[in-house]
DRENTOR-303630 format. One line per 3 residues: number of its first residue (from 1); for each residue x negated, y negated, z negated of N, C-alpha, C. Coordinates in steps of 0.2 Angstrom, whole numbers, plus 5000, padded with zeros to 4 digits. Example, Ala and Ser with C-alpha at 12.3 -4.5 7.8 and 13.67 -1.06 7.14 Angstrom:
<tidos>
1> 4934:5028:4961:4938:5022:4961:4934:5016:4961 ~ 4936:5011:4965:4932:5005:4964:4936:5000:4961
</tidos>
This chain:
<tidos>
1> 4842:5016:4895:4837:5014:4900:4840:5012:4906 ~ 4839:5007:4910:4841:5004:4913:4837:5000:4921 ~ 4839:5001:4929:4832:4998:4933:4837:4991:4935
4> 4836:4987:4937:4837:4980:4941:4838:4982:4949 ~ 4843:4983:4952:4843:4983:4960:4846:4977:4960 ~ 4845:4974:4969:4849:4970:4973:4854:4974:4978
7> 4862:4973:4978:4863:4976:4982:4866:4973:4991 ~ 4871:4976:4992:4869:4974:5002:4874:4966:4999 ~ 4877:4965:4993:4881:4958:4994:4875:4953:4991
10> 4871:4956:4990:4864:4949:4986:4866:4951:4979 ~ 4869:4953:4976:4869:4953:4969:4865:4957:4964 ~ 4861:4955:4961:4856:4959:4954:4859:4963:4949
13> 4858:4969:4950:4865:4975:4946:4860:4978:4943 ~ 4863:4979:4938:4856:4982:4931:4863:4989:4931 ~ 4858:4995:4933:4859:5000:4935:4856:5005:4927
16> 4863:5012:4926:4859:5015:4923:4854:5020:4929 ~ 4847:5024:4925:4843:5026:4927:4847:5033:4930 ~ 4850:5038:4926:4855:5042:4926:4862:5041:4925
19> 4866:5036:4931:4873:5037:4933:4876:5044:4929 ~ 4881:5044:4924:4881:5053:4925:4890:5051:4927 ~ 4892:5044:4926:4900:5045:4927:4902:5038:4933
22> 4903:5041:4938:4903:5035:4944:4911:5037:4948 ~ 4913:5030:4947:4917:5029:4951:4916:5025:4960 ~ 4921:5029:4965:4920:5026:4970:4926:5023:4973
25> 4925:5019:4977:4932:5013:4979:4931:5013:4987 ~ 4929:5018:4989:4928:5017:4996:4929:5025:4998 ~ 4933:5027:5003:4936:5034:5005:4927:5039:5009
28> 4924:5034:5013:4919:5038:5016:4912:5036:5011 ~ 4911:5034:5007:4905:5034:5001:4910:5041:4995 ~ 4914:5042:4993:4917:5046:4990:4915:5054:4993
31> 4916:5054:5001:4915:5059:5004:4904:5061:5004 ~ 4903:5054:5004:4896:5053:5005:4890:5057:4995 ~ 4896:5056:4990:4893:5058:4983:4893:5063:4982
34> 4902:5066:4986:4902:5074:4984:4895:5078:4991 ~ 4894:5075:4993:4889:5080:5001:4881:5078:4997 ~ 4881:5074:4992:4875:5072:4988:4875:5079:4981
37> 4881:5079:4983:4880:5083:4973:4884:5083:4967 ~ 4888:5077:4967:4889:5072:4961:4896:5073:4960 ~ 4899:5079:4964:4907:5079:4960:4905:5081:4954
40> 4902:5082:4950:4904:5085:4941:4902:5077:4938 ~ 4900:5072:4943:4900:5066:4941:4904:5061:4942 ~ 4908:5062:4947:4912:5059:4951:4921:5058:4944
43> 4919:5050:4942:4927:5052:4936:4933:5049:4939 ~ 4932:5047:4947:4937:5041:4950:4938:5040:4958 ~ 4941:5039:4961:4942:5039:4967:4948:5034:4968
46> 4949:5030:4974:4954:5028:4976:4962:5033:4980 ~ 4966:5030:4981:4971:5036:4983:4969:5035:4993 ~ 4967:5033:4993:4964:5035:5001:4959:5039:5002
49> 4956:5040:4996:4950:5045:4998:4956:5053:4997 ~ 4950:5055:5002:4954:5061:5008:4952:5068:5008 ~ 4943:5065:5007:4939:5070:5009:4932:5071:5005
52> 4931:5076:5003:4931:5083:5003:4939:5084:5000 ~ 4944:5088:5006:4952:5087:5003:4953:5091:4994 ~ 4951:5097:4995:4952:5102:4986:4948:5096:4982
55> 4945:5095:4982:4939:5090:4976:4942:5083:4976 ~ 4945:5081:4980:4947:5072:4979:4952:5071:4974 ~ 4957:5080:4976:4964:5078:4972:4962:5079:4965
58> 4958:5082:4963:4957:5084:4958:4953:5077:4951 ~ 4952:5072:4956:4949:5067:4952:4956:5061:4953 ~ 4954:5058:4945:4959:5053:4943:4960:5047:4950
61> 4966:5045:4950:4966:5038:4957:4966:5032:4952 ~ 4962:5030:4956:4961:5022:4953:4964:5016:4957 ~ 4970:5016:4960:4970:5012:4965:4969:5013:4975
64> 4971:5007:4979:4965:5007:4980:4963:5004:4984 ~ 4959:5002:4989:4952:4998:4989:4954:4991:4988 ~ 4959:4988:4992:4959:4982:4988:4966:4981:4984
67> 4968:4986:4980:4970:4983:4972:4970:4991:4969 ~ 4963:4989:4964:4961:4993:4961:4966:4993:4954 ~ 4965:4997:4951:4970:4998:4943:4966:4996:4941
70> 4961:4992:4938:4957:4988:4932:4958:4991:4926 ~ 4963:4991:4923:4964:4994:4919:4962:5003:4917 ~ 4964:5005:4922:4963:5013:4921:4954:5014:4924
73> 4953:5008:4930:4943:5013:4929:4943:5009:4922 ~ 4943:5004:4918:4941:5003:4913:4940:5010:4907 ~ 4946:5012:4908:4948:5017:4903:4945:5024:4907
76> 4942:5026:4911:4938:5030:4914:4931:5030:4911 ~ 4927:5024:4906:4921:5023:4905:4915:5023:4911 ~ 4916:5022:4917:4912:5021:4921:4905:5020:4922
79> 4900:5023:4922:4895:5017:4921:4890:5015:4927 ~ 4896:5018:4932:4894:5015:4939:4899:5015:4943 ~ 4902:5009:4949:4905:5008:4951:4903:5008:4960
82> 4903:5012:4963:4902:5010:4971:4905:5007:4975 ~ 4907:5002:4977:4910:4996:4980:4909:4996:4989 ~ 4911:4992:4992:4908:4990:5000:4911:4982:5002
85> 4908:4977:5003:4908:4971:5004:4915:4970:5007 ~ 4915:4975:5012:4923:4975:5016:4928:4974:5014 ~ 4926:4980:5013:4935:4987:5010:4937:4982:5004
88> 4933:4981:5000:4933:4980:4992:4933:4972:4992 ~ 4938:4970:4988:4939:4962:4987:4934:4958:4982 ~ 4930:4953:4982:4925:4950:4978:4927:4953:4971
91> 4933:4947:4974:4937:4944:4964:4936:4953:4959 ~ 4938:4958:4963:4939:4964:4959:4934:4965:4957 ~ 4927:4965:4962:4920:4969:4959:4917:4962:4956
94> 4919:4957:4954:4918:4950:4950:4918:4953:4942 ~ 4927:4956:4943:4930:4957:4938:4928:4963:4934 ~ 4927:4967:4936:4924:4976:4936:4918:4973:4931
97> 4911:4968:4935:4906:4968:4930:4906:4963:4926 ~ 4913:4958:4926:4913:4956:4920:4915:4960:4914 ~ 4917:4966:4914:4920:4970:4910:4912:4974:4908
100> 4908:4973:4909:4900:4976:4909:4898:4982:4912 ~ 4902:4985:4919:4902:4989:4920:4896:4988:4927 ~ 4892:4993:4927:4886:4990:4934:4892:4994:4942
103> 4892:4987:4944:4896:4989:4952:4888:4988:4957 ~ 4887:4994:4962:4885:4993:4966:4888:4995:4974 ~ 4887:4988:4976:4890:4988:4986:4885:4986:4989
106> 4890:4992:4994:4886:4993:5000:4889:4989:5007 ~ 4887:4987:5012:4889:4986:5018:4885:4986:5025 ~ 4885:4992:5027:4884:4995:5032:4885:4993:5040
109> 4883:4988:5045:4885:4985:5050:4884:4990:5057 ~ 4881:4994:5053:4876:5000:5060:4874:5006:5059 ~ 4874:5010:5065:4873:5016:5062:4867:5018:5059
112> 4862:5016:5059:4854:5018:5056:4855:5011:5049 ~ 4859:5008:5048:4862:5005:5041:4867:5010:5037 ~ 4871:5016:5042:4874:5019:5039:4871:5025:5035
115> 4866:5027:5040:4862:5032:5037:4857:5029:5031 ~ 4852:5023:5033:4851:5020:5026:4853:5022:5020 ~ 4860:5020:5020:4865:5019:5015:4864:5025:5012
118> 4865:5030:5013:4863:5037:5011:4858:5037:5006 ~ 4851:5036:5010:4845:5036:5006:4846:5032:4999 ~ 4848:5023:5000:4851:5022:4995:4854:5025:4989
121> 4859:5027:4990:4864:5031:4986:4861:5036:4983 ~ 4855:5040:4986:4851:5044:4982:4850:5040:4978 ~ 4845:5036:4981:4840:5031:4974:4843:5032:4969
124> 4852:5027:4969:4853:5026:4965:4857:5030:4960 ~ 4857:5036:4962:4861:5040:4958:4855:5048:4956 ~ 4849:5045:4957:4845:5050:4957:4846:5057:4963
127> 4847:5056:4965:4851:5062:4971:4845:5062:4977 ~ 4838:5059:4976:4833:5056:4983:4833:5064:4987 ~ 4830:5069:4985:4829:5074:4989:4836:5075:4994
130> 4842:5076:4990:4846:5080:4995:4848:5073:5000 ~ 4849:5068:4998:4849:5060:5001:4845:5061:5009 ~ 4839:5063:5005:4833:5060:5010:4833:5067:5018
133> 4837:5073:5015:4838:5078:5020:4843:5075:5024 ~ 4850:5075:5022:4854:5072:5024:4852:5067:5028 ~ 4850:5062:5029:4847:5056:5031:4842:5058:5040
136> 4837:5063:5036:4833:5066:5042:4838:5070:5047 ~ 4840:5072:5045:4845:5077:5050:4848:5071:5054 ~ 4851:5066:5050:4857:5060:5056:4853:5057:5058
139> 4845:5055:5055:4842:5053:5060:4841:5056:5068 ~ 4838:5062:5067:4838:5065:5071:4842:5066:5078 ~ 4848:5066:5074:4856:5065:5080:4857:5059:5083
142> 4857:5056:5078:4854:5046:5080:4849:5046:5087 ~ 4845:5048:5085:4839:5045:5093:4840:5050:5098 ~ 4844:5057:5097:4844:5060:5104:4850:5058:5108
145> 4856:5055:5102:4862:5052:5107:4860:5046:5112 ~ 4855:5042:5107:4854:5037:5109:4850:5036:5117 ~ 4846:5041:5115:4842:5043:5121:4847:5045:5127
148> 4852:5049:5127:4854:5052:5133:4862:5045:5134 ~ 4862:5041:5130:4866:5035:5132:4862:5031:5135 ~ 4857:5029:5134:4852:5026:5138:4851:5030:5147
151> 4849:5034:5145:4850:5039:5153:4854:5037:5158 ~ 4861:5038:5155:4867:5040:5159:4870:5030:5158 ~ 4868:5026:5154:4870:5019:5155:4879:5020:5154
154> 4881:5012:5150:4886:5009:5148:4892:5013:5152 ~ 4897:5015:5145:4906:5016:5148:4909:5010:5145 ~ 4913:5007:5151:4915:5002:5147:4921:5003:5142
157> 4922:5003:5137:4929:5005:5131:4931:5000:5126 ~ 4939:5001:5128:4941:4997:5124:4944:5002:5117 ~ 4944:5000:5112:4944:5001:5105:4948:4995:5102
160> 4955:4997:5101:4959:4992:5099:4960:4995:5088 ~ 4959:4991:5084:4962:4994:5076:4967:4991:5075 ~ 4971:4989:5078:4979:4986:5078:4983:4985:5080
163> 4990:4984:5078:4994:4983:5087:4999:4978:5082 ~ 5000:4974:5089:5008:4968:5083:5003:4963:5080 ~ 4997:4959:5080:4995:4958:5087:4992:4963:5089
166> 4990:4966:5095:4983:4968:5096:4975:4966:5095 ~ 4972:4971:5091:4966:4967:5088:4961:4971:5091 ~ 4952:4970:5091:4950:4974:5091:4942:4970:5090
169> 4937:4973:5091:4932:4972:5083:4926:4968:5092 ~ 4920:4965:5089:4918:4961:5091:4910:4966:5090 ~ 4904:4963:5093:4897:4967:5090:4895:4965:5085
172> 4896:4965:5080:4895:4965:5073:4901:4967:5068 ~ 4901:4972:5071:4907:4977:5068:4903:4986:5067 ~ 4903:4990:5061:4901:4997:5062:4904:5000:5067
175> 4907:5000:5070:4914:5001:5077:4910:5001:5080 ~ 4908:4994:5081:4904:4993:5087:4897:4995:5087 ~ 4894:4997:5086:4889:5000:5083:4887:5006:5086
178> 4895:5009:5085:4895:5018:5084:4897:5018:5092 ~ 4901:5012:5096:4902:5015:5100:4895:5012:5107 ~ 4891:5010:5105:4888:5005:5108:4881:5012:5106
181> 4879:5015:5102:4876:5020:5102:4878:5027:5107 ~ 4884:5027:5107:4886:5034:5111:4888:5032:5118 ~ 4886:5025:5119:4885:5023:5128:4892:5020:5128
184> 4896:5016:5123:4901:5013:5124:4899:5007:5124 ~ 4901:5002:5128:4901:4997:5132:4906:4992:5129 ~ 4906:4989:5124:4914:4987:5118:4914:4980:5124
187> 4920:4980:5128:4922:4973:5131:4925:4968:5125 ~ 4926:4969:5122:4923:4964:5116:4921:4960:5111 ~ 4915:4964:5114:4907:4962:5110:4907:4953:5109
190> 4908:4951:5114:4906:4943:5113:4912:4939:5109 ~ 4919:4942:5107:4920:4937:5103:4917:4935:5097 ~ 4921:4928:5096:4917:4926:5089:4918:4929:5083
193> 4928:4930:5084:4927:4933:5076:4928:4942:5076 ~ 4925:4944:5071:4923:4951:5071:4929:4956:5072 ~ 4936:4955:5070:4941:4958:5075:4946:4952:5076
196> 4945:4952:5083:4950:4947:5084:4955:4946:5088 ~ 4959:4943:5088:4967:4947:5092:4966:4945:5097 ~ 4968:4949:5102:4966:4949:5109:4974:4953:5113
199> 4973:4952:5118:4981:4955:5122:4979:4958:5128 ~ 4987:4964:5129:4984:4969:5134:4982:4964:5140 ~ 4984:4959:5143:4982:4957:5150:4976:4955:5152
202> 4972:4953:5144:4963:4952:5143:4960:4960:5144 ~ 4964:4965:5140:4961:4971:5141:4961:4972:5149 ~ 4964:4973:5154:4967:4972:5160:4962:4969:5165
205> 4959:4965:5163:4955:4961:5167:4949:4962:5165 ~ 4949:4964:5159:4940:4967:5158:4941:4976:5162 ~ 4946:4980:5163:4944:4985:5165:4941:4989:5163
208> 4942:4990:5156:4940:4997:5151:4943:5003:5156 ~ 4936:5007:5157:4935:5014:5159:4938:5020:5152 ~ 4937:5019:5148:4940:5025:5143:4944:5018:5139
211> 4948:5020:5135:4953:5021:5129:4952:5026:5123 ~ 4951:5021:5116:4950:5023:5111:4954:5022:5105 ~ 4962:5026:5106:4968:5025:5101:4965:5028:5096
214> 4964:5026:5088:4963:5030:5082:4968:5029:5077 ~ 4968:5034:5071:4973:5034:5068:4971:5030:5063 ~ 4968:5026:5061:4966:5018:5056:4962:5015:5058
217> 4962:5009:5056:4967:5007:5052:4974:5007:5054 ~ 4977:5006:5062:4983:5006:5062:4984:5014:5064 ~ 4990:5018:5064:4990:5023:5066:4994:5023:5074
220> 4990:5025:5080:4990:5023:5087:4993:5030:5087 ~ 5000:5031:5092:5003:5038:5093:5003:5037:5099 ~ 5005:5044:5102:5007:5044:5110:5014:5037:5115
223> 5018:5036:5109:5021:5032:5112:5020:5024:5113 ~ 5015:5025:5110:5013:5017:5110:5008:5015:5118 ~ 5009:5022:5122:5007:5022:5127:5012:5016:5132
226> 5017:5018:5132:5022:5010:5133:5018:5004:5134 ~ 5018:5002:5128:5012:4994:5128:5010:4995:5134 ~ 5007:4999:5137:5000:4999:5142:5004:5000:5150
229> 5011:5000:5148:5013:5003:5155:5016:4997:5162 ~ 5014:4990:5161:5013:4987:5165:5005:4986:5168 ~ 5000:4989:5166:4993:4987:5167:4991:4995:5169
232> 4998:5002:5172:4994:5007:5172:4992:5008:5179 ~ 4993:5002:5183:4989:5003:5190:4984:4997:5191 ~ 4981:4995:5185:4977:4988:5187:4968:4991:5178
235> 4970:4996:5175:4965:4999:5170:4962:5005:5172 ~ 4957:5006:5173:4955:5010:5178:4956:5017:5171 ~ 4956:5015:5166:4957:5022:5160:4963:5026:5161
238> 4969:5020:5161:4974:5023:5162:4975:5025:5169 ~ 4971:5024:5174:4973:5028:5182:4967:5036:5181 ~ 4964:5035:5177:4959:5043:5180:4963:5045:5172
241> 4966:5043:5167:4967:5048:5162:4964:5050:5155 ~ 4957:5043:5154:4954:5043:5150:4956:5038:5145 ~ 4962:5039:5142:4964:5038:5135:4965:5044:5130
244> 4962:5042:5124:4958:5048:5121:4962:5043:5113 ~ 4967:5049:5111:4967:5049:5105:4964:5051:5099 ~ 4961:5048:5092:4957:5051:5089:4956:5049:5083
247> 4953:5055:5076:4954:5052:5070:4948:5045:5069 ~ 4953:5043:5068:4947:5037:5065:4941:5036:5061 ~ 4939:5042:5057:4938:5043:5055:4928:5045:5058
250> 4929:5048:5065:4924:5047:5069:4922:5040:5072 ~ 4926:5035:5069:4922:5027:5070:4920:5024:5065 ~ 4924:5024:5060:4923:5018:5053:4922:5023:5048
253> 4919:5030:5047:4915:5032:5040:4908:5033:5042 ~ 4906:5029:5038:4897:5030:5038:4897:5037:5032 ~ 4889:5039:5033:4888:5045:5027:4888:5051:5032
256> 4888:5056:5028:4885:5062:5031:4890:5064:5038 ~ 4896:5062:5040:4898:5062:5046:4897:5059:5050 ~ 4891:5056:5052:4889:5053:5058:4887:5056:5062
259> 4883:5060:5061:4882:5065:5068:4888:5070:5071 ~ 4890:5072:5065:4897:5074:5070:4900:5069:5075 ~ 4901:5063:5070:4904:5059:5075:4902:5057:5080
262> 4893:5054:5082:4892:5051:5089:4893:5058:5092 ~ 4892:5064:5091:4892:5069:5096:4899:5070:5099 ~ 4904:5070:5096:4910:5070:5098:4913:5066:5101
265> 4913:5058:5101:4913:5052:5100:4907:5052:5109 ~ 4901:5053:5109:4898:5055:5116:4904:5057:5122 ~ 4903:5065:5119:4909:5069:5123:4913:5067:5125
268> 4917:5063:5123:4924:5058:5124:4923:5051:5130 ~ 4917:5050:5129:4915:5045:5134:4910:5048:5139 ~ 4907:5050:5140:4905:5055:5144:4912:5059:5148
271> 4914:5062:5146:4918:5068:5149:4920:5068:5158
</tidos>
C-alpha cells in the first residue's frame, strides 16, 4: 500500500504507507529521524552525519551528500530515501528513483520552514504525534526569540561560510533566516546571488557589529583572524571584541536543534 505526496522539489513520490527501512543523505534530517523514533528504521546515513554520535556509527555509510555510493543504498533495500534540494544533487535523487526507490526532499529556507519540515517527516514516516510535539515546543522558542528581537532591534552581523574567496549567503538562505530571527541584521541580505563572494574591505564599509566564524562549511580557526587585521580599527566587532567563534551547526541544521540554536545564537548577538 502506497500514498502520492509532492515534495518541497515539486515532484510526485509514491511513498510507502509504513517506511520501515529509510535512508538519509542529509547530516541534520538524520539527527531529525533518530529524535522522531526511527533508528531501528534507520538502514543508511551518509559519512557526515555526526549526530546522535553512538547511533550514526553504528549505521551503514552511503557516501556522501553529493556522491552518494548508488550502489550500496541500492543493495540496502531502501524503501525510503530522504533527500534536500541543496545538499543532494538532482542527477542522484533522478537516479535513486529511477532504480524504483521513493526519494523524498526537503528544502527548508526558514526557520518556521524548518520546524515544518519536522511535522512533514512525521507524516511521512508515520511518526505525527512525537513530530507534532517536537514541532510545538520550537514553535514556541520561535515567537519568544522573535518577540525579544523585535524589542531590542537589528545587530548588524556578518556571517561569512568561506574564505579563498570569501563568501557569505544573501536573505534567501536558512542562515539568513536564523540570523535575521535572533535580531541579526545579515549585511548581505541584498545580494543577488544566495552566497556570494564578497571581500573584507565590503565587510569594512558595511560595519558589522558582531562576527560569526563557524566550523562549516568552511572550517574558520583563530588564526584566520589575520585576514581581518587591516580592517581592525575601521569594524566596529573587531574594536569592542565581538567575534564569536561557533559550531555551525547552530546555523545551517534545521530539526529538533532549533531552539537550542536561536537561543544560543540570541545570546552571542545580544551579549
Amino acid at each position: 500500500m502506497s500514498i502520492d505526496v509532492v515534495d518541497a522539489a515539486g515532484r510526485r513520490v509514491c511513498l510507502p504507507v509504513f517506511p520501515s527501512r529509510i535512508i538519509s543523505l542529509v547530516p541534520s534530517i538524520t539527527e531529525t529521524l533518530f529524535v522522531l523514533g526511527l533508528g531501528e528504521r534507520l538502514v543508511g546515513v551518509t559519512r557526515y552525519c555526526t549526530e546522535p554520535s553512538a547511533s550514526v556509527a553504528q549505521r551503514p555509510k552511503v557516501g556522501g551528500q553529493k556522491d552518494p555510493d548508488l550502489k550500496t543504498i541500492q543493495s540496502l533495500r531502501p524503501d525510503l530515501i530522504v533527500a534536500n534540494v541543496e545538499e543532494n544533487r538532482r542527477e542522484d535523487v533522478d537516479a535513486l528513483a529511477a532504480m524504483g526507490i521513493a526519494v523524498y526532499t526537503t528544502y527548508p529556507r526558514t526557520v518556521e520552514q524548518g520546524v515544518a519540515m519536522i511535522r512533514d517527516l512525521g507524516r511521512v514516516t508515520r511518526t505525527d504525534e512525537e513530530a507534532g510535539a517536537i514541532a510545538r515546543s520550537l514553535e514556541e522558542v520561535y515567537r519568544g526569540i522573535s518577540a525579544e528581537a523585535t524589542r531590542q532591534g537589528p545587530v548588524r552581523s556578518f556571517c561569512p561560510i568561506w574564505r579563498r574567496p570569501y563568501m557569505s549567503i544573501n536573505r534567501d538562505t536558512y542562515i539568513h533566516d536564523v540570523l535575521r530571527t535572533c535580531g541579526g541584521e545579515n549585511i548581505f541580505a541584498g545580494k543577488s546571488e544566495r552566497y556570494p563572494q564578497i571581500s573584507l574591505a565590503e565587510v569594512a564599509d558595511l560595519k558589522p557589529e558582531v562576527i560569526l566564524l563557524s566550523d562549516e562549511p568552511y572550517r574558520f580557526l583563530p588564526r584566520h583572524l589575520e585576514d581581518f587585521k587591516p580592517f581592525e580599527d575601521v569594524i566596529p566587532a573587531l574594536m569592542t571584541g565581538r567575534v564569536h567563534f561557533i559550531d555551525g551547526k547552530l546555523l545551517s541544521w534545521y530539526g529538533p536543534r532549533i531552539g537550542e540554536s536561536l537561543r544560543a545564537l540570541r545570546a552571542l548577538l545580544h551579549s
